[in-house]
Backbone as CSV, one residue per row, in Angstrom:
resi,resn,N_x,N_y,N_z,CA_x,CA_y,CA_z,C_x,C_y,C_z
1,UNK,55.720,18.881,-38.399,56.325,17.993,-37.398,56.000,18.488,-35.991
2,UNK,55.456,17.719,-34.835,55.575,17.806,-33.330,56.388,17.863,-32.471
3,UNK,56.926,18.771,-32.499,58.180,18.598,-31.688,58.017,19.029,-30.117
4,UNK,56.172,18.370,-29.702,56.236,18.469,-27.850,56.561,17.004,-27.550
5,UNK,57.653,17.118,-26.682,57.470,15.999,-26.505,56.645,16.058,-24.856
6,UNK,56.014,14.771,-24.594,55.195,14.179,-23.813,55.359,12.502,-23.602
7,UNK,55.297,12.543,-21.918,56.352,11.007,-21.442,54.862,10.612,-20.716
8,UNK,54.421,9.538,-21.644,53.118,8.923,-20.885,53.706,7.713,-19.891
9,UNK,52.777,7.143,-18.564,52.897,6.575,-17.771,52.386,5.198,-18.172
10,UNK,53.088,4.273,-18.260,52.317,2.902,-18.083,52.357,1.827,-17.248
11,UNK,51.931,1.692,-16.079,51.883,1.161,-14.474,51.359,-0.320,-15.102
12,UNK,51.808,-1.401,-14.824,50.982,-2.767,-14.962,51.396,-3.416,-13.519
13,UNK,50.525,-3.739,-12.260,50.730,-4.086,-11.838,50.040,-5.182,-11.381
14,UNK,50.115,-6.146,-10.631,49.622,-7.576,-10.581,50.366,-8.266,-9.652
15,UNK,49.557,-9.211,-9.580,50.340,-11.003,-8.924,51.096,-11.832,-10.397
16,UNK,52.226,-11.965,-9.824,52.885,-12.719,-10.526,52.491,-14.174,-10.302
17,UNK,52.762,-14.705,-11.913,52.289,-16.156,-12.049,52.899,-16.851,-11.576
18,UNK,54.361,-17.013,-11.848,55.160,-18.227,-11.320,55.694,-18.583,-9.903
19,UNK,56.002,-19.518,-9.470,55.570,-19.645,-8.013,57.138,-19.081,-7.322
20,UNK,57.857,-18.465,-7.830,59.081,-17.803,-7.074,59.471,-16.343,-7.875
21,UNK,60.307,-15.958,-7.344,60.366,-14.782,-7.912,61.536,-14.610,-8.865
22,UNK,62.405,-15.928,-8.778,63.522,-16.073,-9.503,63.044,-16.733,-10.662
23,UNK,61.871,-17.409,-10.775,61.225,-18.019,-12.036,60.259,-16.716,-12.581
24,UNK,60.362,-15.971,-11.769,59.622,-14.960,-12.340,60.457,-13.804,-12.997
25,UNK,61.376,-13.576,-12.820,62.911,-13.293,-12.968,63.273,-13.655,-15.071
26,UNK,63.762,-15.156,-14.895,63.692,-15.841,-15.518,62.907,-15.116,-16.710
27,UNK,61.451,-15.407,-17.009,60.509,-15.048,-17.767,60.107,-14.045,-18.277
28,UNK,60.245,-13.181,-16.999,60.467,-12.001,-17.826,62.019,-11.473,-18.150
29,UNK,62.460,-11.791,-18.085,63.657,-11.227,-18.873,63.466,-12.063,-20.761
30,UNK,62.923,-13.667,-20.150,62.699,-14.193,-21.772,61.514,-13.627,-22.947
31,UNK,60.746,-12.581,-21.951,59.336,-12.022,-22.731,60.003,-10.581,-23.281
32,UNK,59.357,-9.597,-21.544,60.099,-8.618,-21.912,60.963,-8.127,-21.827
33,UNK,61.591,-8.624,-21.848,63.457,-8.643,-21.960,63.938,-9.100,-23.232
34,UNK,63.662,-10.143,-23.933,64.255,-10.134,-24.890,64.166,-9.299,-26.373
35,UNK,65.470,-9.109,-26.512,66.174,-8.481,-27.254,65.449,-7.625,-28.189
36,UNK,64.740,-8.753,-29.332,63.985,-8.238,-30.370,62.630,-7.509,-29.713
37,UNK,61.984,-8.092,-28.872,60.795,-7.359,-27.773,61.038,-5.714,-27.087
38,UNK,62.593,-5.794,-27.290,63.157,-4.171,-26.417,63.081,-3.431,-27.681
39,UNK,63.568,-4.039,-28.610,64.335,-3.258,-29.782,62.544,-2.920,-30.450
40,UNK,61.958,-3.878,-30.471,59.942,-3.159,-31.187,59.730,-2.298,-30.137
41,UNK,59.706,-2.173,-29.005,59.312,-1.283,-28.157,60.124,0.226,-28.393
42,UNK,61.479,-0.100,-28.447,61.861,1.155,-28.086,61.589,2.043,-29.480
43,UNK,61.502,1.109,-30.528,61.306,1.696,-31.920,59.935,2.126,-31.950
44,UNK,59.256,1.757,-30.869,57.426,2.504,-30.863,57.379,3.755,-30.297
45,UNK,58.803,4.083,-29.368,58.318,4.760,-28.204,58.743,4.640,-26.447
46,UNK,59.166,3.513,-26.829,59.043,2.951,-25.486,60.339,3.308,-24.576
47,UNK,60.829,4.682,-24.161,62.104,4.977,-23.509,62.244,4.575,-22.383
48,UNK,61.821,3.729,-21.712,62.201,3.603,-20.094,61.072,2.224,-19.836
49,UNK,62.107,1.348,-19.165,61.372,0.250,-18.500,61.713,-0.203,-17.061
50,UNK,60.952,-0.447,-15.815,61.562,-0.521,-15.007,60.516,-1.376,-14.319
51,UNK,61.343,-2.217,-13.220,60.968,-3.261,-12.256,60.726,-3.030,-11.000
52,UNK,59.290,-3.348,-10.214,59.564,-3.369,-9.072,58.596,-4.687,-7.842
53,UNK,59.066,-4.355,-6.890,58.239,-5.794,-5.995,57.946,-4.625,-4.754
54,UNK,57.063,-4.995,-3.861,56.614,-4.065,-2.647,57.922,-4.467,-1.875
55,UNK,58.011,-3.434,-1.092,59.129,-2.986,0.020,58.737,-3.732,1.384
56,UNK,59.109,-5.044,1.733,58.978,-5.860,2.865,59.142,-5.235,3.979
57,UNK,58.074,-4.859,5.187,58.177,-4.207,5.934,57.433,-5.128,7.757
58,UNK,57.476,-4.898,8.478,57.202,-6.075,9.462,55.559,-6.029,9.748
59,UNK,54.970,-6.532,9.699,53.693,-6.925,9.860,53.044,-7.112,8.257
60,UNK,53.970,-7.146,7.173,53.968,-7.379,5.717,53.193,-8.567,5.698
61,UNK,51.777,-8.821,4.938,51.315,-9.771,4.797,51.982,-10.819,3.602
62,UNK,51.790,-11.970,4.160,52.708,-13.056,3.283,51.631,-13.513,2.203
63,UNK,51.991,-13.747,0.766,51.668,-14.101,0.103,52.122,-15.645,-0.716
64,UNK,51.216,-15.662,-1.255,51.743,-17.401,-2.288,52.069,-16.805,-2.843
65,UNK,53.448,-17.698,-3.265,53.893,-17.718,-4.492,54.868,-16.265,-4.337
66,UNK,54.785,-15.802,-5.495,56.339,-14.855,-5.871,55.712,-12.876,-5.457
67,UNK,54.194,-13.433,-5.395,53.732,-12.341,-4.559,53.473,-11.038,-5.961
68,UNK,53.503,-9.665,-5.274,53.160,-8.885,-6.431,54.073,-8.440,-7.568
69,UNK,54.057,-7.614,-8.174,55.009,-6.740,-9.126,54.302,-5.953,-9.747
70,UNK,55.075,-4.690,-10.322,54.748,-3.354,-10.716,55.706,-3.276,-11.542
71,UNK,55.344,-2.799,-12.913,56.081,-2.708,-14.160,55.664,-0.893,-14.578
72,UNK,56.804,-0.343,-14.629,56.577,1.172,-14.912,57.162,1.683,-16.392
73,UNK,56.818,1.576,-17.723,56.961,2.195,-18.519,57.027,3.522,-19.147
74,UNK,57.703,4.015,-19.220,57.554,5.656,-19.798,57.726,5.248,-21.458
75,UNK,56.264,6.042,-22.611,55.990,6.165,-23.101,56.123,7.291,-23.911
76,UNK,56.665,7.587,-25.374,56.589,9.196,-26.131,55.810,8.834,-27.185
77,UNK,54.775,8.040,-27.682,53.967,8.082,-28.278,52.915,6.960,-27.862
78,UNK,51.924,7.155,-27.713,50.433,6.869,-27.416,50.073,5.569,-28.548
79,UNK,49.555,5.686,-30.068,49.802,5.168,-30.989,51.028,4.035,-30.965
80,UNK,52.235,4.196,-30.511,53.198,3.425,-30.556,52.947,2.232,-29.436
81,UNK,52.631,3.127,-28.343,52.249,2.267,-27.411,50.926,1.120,-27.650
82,UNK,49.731,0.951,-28.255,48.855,0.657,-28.644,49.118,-0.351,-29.705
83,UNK,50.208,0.309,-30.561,50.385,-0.621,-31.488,51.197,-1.965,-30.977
84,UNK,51.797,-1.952,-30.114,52.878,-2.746,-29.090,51.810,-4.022,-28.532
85,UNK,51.289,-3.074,-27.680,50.456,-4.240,-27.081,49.112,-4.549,-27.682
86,UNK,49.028,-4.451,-28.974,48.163,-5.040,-29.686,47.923,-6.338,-30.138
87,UNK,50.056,-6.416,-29.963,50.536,-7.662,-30.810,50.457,-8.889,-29.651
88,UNK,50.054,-10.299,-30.260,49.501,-11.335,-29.859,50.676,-11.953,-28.732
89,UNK,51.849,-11.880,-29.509,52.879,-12.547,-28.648,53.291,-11.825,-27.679
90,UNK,53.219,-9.893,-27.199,53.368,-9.435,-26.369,52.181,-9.976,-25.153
91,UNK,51.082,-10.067,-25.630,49.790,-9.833,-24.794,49.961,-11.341,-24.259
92,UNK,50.580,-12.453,-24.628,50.532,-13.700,-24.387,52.140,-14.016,-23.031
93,UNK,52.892,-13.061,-23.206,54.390,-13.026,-22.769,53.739,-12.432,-21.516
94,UNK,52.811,-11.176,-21.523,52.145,-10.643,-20.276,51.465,-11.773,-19.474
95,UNK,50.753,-12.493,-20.181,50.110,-14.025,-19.235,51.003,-14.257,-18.269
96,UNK,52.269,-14.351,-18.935,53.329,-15.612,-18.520,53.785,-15.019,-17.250
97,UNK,53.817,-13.659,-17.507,54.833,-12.948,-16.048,53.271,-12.964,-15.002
98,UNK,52.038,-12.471,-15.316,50.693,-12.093,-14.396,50.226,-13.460,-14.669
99,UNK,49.238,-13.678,-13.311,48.252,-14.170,-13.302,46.832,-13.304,-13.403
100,UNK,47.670,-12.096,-12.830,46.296,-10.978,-12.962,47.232,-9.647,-12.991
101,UNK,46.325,-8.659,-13.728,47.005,-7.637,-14.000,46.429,-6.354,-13.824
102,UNK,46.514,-5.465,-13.409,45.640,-4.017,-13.790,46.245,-2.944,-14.773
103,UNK,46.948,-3.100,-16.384,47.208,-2.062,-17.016,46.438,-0.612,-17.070
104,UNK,47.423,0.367,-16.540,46.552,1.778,-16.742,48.141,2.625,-17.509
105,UNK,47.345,3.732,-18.146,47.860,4.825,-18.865,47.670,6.091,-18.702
106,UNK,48.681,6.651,-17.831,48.903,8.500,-16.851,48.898,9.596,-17.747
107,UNK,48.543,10.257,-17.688,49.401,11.419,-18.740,49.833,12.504,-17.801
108,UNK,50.729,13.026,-18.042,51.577,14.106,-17.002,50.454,15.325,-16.466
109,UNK,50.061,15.467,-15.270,49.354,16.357,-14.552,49.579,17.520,-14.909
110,UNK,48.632,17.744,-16.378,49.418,19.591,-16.306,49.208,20.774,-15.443
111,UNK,50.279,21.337,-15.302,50.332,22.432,-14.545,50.602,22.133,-13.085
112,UNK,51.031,20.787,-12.938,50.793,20.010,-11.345,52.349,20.251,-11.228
113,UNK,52.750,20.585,-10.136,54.626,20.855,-9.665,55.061,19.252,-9.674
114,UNK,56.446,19.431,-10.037,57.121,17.759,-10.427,58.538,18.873,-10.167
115,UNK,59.089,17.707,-9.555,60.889,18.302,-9.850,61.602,16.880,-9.582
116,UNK,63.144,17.050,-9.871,63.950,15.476,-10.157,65.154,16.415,-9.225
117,UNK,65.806,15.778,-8.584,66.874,16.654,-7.793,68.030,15.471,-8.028
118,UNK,69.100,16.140,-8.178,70.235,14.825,-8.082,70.384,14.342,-6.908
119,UNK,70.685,13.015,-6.894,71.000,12.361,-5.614,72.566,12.904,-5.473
120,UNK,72.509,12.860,-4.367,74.459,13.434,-3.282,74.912,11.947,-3.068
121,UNK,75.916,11.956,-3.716,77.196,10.768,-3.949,77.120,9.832,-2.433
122,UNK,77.123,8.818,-2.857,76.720,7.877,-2.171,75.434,7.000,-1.758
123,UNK,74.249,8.091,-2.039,73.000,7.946,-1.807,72.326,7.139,-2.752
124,UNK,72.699,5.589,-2.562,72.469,4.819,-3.963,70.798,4.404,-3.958
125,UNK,70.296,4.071,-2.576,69.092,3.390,-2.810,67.775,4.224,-3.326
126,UNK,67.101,3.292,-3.973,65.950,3.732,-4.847,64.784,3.033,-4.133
127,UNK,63.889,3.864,-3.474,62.491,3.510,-2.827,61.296,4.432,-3.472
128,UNK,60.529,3.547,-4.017,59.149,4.078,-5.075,58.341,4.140,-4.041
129,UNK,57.255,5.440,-3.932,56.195,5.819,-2.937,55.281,6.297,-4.243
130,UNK,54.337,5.763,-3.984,53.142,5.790,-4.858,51.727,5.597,-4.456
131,UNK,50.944,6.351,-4.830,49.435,6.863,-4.550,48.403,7.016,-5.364
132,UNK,47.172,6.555,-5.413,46.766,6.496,-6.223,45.208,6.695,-5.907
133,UNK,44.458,7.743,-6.211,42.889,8.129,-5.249,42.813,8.724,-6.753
134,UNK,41.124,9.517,-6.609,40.393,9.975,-6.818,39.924,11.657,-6.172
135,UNK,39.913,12.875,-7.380,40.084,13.946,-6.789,38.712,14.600,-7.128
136,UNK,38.265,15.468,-6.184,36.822,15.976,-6.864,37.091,16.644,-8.827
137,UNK,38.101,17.529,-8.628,38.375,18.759,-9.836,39.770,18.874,-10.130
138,UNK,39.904,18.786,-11.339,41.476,18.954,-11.066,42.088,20.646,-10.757
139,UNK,41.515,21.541,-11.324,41.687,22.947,-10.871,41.650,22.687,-9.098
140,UNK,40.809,22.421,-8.366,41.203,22.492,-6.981,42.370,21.608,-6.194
141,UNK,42.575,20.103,-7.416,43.731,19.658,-6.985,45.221,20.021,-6.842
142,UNK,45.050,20.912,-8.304,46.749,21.183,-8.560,46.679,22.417,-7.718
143,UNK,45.733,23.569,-6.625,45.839,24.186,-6.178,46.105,23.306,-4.744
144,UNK,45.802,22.335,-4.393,46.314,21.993,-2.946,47.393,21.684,-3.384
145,UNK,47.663,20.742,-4.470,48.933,19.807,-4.565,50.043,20.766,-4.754
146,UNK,50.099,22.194,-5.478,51.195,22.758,-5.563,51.430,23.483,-4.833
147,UNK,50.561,23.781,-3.607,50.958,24.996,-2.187,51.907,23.792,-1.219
148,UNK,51.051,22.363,-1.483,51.526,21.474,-0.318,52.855,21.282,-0.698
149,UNK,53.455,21.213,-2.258,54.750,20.427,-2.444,55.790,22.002,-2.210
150,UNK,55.194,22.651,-2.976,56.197,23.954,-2.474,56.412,24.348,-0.920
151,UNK,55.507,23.812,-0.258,55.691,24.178,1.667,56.689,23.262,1.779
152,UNK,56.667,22.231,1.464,56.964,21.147,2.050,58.724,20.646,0.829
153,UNK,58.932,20.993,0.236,60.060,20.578,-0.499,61.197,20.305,0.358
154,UNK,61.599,21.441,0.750,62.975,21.536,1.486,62.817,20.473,2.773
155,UNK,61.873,20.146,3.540,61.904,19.114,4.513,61.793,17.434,3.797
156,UNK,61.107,17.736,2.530,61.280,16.740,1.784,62.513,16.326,1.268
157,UNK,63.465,16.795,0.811,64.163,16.638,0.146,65.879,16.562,1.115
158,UNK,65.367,17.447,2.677,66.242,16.471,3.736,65.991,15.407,3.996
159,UNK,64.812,14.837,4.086,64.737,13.326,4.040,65.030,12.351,3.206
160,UNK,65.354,13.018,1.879,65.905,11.968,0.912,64.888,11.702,-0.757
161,UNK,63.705,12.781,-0.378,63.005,12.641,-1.655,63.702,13.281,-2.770
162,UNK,63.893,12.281,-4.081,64.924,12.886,-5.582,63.772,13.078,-6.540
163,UNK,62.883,12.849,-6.589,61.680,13.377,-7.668,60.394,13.295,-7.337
164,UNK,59.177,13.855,-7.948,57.797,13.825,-7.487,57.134,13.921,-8.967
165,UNK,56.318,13.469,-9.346,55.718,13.604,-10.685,54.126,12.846,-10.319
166,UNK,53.174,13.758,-10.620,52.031,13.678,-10.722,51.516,13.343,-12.404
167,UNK,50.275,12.179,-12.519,49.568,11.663,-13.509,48.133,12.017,-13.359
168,UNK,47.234,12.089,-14.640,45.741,11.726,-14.080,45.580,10.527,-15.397
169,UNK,44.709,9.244,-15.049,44.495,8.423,-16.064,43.993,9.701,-17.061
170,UNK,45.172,8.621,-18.524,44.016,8.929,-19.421,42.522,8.608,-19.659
171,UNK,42.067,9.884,-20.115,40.421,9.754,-20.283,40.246,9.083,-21.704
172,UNK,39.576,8.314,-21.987,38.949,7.772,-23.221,38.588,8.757,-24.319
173,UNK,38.621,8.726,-25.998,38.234,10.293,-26.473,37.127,10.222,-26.448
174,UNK,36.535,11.348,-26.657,35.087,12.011,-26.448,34.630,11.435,-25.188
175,UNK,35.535,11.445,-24.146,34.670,11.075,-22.356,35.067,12.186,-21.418
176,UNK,34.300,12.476,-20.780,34.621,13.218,-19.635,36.310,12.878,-18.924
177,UNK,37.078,14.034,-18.484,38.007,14.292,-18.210,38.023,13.267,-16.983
178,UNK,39.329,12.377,-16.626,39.333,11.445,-16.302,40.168,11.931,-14.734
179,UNK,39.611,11.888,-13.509,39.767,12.318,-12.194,40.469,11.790,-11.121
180,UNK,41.023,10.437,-11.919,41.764,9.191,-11.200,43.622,9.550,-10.909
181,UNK,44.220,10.321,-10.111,44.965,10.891,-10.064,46.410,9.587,-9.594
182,UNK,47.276,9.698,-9.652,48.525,8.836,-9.749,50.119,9.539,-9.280
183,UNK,50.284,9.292,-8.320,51.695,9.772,-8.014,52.788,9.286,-7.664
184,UNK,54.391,9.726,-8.152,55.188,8.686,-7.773,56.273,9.786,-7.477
185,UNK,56.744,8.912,-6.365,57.946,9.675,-5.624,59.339,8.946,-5.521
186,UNK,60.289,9.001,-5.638,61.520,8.562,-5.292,62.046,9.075,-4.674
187,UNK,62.950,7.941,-3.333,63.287,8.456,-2.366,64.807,7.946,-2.406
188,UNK,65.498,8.549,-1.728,66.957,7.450,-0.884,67.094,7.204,0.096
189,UNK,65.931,7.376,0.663,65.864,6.884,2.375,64.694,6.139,2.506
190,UNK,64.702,4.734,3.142,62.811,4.711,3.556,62.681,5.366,4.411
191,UNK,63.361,5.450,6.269,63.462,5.857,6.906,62.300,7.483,6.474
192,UNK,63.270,8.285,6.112,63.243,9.131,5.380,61.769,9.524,5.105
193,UNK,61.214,9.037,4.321,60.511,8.920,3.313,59.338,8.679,4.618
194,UNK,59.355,7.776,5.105,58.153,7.655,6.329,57.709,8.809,6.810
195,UNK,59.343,9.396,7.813,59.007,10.398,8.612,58.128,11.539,7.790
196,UNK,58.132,11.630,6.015,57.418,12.582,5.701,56.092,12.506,5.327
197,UNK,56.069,11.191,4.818,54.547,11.326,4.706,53.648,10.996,6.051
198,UNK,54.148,10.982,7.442,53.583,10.807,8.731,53.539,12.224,9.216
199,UNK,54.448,13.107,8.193,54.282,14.484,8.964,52.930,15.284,9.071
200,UNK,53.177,16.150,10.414,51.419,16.867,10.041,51.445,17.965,9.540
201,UNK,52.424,18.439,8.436,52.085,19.205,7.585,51.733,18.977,6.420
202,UNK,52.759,17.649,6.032,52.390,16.875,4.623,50.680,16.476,4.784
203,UNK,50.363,15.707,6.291,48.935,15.105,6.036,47.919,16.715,6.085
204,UNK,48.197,17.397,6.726,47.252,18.488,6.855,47.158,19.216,5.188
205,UNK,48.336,19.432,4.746,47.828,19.618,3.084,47.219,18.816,2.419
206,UNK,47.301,17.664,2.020,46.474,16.932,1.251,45.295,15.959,2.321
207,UNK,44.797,16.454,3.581,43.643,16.151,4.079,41.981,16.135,3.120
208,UNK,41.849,17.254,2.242,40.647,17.286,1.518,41.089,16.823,-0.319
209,UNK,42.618,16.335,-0.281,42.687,16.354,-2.029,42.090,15.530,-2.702
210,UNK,41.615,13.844,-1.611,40.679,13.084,-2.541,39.560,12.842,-2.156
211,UNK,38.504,12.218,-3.001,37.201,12.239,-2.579,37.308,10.729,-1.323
212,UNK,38.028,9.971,-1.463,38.391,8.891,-0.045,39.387,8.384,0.443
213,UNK,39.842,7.617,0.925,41.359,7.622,1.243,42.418,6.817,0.170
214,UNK,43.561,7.231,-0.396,44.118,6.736,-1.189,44.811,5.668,-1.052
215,UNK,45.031,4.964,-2.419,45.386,3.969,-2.037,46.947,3.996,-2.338
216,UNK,47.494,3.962,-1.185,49.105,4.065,-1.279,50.558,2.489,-1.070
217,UNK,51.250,2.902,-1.471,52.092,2.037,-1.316,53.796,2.066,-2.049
218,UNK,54.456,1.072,-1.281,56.322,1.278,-1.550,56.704,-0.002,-1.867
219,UNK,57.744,0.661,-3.068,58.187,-0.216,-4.145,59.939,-0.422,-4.221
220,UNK,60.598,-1.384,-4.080,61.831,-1.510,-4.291,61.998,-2.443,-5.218
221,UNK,63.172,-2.468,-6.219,64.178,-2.744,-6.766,64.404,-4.455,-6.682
222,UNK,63.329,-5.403,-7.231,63.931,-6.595,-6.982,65.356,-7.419,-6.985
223,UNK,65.635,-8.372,-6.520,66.982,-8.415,-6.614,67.268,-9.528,-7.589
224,UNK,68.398,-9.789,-8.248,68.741,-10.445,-9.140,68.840,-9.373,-10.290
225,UNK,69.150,-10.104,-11.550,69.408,-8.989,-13.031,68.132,-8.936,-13.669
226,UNK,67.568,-8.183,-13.476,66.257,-8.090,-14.234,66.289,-6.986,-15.691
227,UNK,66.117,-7.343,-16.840,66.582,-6.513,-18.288,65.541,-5.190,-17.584
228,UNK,65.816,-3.831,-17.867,65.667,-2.606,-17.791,66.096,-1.749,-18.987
229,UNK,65.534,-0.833,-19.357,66.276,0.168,-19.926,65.619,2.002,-19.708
């Protein structure tokens, strides 16, 4: 028996199909939300599901329709996962919520620093900061990435950052080790959360970590009841 466990990443993000976000709402709660759809998932593997839409900010470009979304799955078996979205009526329920989609699959950055800090009572809001580049090596990455997060924690974590967890896509088997690196942060401040990644210590550490500039972006908490677990 295996008893490591390992929490794979599954990011699907896209333009949503339906032309509001409350019909988009709607649908997915009737795909993946419903009941029997949670209950095959979680019986594959599937411990954690969560919702998000970009964080409206002023010079925010306007989009048609209900605009983007980001679906974040945490995964404990690989196989389970595979077997899930193999099935016809999942892959058809995915249509319904995307018009377009980019599914990818993280596996935890080994040896890369991650920590989860409790939030201090009161500090309810949840703001997703996420990044996503290309690194020459991973030996030279997790050497910038873990001098920069250890300098930088304690100013981080006055601003309101509650976790940091680094991914690299999975690589395909028998392919070269896969260099596409993935990070997600939770914050309780945006405020917060700005002032640090504008800082010039945060940018002066990870100045050489990717081979071009990453592609970043912030995620909140759509509103209405959206099924989660």
């Amino acid at each position: 028996m295996n008893d490591q466990l390992t929490l794979f990443l599954l990011t699907i993000r896209g333009t949503l199909a339906p032309a509001t976000l409350e019909a988009a709402r709607e649908i997915h709660n009737q795909t993946a939300g419903n009941p029997a759809g949670v209950a095959a998932a979680q019986s594959l593997g599937d411990v954690s599901h969560m919702v998000y839409v970009p964080m409206q900010h002023d010079g925010h470009a306007k989009t048609k329709g209900a605009g983007e979304f980001l679906i974040m799955d945490l995964w404990n078996s690989m196989e389970g996962l595979n077997t899930f979205f193999a099935d016809k009526q999942v892959q058809e329920g995915g249509s319904m919520i995307f018009s377009d989609r980019d599914p990818v699959v993280w596996a935890p950055a080994e040896g890369f620093t991650s920590f989860h800090i409790p939030a201090p009572f009161g500090k309810n809001d949840r703001i997703l900061g996420v990044a996503r580049g290309t690194v020459k090596s991973m030996a030279e990455a997790k050497k910038l990435h873990n001098t920069a997060m250890v300098k930088t924690i304690g100013k981080a974590r006055k601003l309101g950052m509650l976790s940091h967890e680094a991914y690299f896509r999975m690589a395909a088997p028998n392919s070269p080790e896969a260099l596409e690196y993935f990070q997600v942060d939770v914050w309780s401040s945006g405020e917060g959360m700005g002032d640090y990644y504008g800082d010039e210590d945060f940018l002066a550490s990870f100045n050489h970590f990717f081979t071009a500039e990453a592609a970043d972006s912030v995620w909140v908490h759509p509103k209405g009841d959206w099924i989660e677990w």
